[in-house]
MMTF fields as JSON, N, C-alpha, C and O atoms, coordinates in Angstrom:
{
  "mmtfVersion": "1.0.0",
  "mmtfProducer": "UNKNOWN",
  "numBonds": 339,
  "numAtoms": 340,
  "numGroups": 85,
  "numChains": 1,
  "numModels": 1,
  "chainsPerModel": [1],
  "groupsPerChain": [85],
  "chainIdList": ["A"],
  "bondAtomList": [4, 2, 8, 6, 12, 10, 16, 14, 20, 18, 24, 22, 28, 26, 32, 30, 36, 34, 40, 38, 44, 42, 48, 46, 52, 50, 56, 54, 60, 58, 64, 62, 68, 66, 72, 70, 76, 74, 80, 78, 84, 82, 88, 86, 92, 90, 96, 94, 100, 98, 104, 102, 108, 106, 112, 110, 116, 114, 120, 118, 124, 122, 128, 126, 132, 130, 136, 134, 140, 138, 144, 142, 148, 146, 152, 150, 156, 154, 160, 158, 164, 162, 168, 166, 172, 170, 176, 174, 180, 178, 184, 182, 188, 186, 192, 190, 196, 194, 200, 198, 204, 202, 208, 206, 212, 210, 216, 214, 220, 218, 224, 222, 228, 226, 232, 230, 236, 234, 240, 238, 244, 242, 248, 246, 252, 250, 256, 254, 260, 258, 264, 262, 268, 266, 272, 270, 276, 274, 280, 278, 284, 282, 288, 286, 292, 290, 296, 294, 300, 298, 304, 302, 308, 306, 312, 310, 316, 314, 320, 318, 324, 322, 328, 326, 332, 330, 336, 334],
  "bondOrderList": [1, 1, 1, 1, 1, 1, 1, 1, 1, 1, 1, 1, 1, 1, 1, 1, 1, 1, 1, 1, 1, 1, 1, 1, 1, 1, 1, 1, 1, 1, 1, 1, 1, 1, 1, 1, 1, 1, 1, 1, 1, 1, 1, 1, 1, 1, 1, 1, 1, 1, 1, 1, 1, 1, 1, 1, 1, 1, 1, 1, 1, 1, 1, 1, 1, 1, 1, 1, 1, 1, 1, 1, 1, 1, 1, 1, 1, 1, 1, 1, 1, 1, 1, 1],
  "groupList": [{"groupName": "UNK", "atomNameList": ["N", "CA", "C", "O"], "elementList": ["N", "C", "C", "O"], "formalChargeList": [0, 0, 0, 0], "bondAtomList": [1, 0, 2, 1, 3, 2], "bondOrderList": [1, 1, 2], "singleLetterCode": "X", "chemCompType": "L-PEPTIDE LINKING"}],
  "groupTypeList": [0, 0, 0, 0, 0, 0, 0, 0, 0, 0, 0, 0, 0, 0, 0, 0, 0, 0, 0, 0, 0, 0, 0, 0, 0, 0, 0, 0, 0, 0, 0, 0, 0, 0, 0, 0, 0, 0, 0, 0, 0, 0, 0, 0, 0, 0, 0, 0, 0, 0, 0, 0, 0, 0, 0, 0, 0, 0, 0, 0, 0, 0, 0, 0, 0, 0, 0, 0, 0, 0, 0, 0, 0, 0, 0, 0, 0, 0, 0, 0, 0, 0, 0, 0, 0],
  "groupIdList": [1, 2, 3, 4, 5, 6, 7, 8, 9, 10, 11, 12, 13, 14, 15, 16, 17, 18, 19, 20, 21, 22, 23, 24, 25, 26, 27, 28, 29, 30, 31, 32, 33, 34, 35, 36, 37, 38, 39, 40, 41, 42, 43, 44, 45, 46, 47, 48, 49, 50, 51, 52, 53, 54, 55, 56, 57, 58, 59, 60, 61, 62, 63, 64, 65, 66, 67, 68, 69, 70, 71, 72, 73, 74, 75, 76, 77, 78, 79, 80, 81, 82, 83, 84, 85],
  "secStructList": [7, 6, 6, 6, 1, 7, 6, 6, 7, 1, 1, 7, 2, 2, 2, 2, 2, 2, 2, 2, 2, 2, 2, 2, 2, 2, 2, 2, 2, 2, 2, 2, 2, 2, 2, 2, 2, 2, 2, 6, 6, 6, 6, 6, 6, 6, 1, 7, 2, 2, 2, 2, 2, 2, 2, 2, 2, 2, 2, 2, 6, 4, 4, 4, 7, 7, 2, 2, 2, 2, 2, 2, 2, 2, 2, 2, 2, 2, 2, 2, 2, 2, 2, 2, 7],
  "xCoordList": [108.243, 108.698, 108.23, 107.182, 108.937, 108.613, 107.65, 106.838, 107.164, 106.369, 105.062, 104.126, 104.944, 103.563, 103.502, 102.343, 104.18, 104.213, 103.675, 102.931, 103.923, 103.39, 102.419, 102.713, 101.151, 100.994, 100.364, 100.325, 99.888, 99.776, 101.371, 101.348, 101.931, 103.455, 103.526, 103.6, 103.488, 103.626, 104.845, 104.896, 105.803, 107.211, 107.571, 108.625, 106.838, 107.288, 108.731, 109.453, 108.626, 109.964, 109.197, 110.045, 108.275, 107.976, 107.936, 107.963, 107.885, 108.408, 109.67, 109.963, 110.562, 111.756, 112.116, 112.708, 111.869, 112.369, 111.745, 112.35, 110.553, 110.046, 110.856, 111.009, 111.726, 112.218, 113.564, 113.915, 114.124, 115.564, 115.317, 115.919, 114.36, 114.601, 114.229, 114.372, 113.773, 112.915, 114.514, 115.028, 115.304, 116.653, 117.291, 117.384, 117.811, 118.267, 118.068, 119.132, 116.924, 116.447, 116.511, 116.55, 116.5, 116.651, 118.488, 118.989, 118.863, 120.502, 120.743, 121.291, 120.516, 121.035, 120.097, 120.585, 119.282, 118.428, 119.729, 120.323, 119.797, 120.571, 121.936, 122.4, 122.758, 123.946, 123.887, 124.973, 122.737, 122.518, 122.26, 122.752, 121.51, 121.266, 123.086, 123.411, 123.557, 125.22, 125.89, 126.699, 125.53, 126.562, 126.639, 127.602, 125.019, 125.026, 125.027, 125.1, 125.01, 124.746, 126.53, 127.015, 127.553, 128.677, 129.186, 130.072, 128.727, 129.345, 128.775, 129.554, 126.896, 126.87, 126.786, 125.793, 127.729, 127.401, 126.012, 125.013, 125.937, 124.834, 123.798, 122.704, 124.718, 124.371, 122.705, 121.777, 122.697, 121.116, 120.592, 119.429, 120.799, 119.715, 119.614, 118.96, 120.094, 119.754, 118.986, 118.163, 119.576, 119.548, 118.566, 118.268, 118.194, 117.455, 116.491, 116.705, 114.978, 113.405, 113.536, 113.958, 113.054, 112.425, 113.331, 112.905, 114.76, 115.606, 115.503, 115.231, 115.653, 115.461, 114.12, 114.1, 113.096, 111.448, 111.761, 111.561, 112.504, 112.624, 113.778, 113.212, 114.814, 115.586, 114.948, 115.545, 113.611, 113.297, 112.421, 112.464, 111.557, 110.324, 111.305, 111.098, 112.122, 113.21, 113.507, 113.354, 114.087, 114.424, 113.426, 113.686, 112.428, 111.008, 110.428, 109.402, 110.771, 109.986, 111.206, 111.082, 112.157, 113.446, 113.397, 113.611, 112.977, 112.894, 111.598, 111.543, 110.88, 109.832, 109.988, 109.179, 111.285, 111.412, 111.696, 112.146, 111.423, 111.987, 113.516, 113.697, 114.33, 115.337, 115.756, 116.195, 115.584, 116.411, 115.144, 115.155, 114.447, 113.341, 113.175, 113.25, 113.025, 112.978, 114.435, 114.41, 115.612, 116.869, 116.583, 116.636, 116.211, 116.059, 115.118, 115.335, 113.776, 113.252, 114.4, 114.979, 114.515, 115.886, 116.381, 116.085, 117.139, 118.124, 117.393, 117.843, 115.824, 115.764, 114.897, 114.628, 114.523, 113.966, 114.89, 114.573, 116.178, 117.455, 117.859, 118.276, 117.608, 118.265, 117.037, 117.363, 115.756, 115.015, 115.148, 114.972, 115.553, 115.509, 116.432, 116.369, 117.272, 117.915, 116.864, 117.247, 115.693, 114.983, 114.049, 113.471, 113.942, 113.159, 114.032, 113.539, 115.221, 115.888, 115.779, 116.24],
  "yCoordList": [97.14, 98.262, 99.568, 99.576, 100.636, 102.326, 102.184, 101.58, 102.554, 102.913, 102.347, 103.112, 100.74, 100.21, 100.8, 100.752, 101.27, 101.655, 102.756, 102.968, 103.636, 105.206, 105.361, 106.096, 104.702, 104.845, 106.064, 106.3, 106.803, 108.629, 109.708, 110.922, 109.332, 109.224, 110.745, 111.92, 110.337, 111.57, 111.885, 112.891, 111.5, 111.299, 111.89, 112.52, 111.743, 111.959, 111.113, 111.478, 110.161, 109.322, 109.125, 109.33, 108.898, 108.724, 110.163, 110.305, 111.063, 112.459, 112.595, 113.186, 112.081, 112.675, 111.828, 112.331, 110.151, 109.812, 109.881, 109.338, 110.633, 110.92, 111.712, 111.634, 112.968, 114.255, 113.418, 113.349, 112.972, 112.358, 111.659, 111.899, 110.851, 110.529, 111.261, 110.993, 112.143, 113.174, 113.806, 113.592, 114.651, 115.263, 114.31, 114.74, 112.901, 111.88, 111.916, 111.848, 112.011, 112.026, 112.982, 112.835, 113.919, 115.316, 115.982, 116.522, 115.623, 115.612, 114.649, 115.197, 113.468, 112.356, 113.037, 113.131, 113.212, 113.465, 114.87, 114.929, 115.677, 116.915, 116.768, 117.666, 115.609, 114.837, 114.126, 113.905, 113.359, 112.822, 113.673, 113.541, 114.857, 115.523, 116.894, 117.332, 117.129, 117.717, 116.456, 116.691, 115.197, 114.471, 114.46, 114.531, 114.321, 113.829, 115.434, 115.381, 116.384, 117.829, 117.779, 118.255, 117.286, 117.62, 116.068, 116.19, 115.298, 114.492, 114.853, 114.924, 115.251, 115.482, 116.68, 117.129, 117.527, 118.663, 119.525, 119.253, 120.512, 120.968, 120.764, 121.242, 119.817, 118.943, 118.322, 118.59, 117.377, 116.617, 117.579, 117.236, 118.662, 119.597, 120.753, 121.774, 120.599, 121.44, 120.941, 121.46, 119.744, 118.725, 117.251, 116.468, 117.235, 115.837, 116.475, 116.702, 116.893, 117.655, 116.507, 116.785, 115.181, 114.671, 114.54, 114.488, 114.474, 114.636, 116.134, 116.123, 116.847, 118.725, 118.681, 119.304, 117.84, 117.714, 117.498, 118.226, 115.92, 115.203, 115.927, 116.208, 116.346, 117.228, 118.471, 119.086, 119.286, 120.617, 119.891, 120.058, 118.964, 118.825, 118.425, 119.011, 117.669, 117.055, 118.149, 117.975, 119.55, 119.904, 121.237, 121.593, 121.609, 122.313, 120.79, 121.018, 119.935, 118.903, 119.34, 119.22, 119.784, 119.597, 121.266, 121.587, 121.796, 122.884, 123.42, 124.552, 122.65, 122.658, 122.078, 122.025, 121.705, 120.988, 122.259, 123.328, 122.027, 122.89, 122.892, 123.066, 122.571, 122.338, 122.897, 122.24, 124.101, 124.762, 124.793, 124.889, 124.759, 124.471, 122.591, 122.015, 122.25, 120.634, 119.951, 118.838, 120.687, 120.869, 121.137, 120.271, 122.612, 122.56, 121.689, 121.648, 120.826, 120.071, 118.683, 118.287, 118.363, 117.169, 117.316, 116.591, 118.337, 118.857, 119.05, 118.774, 119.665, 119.682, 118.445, 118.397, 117.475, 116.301, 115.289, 114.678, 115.324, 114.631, 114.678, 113.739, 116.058, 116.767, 115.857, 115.077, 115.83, 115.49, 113.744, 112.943, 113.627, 111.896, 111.49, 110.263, 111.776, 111.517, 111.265, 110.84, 111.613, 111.476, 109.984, 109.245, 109.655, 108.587, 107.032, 105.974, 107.424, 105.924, 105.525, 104.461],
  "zCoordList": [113.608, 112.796, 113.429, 114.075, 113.278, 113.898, 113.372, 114.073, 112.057, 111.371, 111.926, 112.158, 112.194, 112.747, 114.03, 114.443, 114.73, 116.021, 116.156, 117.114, 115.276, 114.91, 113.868, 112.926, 113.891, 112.854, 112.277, 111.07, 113.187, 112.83, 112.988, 113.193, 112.917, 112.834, 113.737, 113.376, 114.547, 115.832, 116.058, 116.766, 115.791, 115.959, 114.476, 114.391, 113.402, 112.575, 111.575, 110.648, 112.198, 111.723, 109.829, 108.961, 109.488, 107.914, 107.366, 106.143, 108.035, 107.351, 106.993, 105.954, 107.785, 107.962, 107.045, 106.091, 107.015, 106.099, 104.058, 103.133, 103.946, 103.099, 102.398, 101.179, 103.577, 102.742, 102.528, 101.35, 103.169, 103.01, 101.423, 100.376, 101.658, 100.089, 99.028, 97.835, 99.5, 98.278, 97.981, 96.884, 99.111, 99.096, 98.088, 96.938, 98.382, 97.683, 96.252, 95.637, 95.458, 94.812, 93.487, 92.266, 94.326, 93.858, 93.376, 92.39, 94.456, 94.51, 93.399, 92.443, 93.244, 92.263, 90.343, 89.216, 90.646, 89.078, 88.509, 87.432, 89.507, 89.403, 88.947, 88.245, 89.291, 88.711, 87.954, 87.418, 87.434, 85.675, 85.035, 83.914, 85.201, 84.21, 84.206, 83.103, 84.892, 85.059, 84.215, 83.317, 84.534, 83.653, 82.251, 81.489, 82.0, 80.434, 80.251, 79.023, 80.435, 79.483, 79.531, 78.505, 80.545, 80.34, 79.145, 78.3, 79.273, 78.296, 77.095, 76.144, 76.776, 75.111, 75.006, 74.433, 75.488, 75.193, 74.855, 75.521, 73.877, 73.65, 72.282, 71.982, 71.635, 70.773, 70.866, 70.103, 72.119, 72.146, 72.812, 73.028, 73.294, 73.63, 72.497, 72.712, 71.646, 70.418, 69.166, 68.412, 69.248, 67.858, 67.948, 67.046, 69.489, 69.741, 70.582, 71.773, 69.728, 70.354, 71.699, 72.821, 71.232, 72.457, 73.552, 74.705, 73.236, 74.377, 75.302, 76.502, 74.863, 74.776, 75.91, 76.971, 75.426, 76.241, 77.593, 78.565, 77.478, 78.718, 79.396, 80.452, 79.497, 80.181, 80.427, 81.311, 79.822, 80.174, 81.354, 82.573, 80.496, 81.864, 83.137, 84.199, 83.079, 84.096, 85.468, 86.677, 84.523, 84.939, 86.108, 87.258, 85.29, 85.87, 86.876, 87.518, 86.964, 87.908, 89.367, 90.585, 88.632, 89.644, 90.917, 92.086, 89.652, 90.128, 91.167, 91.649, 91.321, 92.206, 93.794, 94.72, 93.684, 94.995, 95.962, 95.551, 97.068, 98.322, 99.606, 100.811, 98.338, 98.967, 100.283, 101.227, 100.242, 101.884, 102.455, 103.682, 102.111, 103.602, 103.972, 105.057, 103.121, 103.379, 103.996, 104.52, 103.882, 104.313, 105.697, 106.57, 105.937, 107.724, 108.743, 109.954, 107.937, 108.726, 108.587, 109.599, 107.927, 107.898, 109.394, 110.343, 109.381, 110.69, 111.633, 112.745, 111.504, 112.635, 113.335, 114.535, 112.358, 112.374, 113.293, 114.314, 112.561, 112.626, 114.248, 114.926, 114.664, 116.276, 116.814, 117.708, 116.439, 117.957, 118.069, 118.987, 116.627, 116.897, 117.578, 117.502, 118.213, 119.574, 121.062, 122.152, 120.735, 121.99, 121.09, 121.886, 119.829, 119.542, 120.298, 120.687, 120.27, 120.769, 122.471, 122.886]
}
């Protein structure tokens, strides 16, 4: 495996794939929470507290991510791994 091979990851291959899934992650939570606010309307975020909780904290957890910077190491992670093969 890369990973046993690197195991101070000099190459960085467990970074790159850390942010990819963090991106993944982030992108997908961001489309459950677009889905269900477009299917129940504003209803369970008005009318359902503990729902209202878990979609605010949801969304302040979401909002902490570093998208456009964790975006350009991706790419520029992505460009050098052409020299890992």
């Amino acid at each position: 495996d890369c990973f046993d091979d690197d195991r101070m990851d000099r190459q960085r291959r467990a970074r790159f794939r850390a942010l990819v899934t963090r991106q993944i992650v982030h992108d997908s939570a961001n489309v459950v929470l677009d889905r269900v606010a477009s299917a129940g309307g504003a209803r369970p975020l008005c009318h359902d507290e503990a729902q209202s909780r878990r979609a605010a904290d949801l969304y302040t957890y979401l909002s902490q991510h570093h998208g456009n910077v964790d975006a350009v190491e991706i790419g520029l992670t992505f460009l050098q791994a052409r020299s890992w093969n």
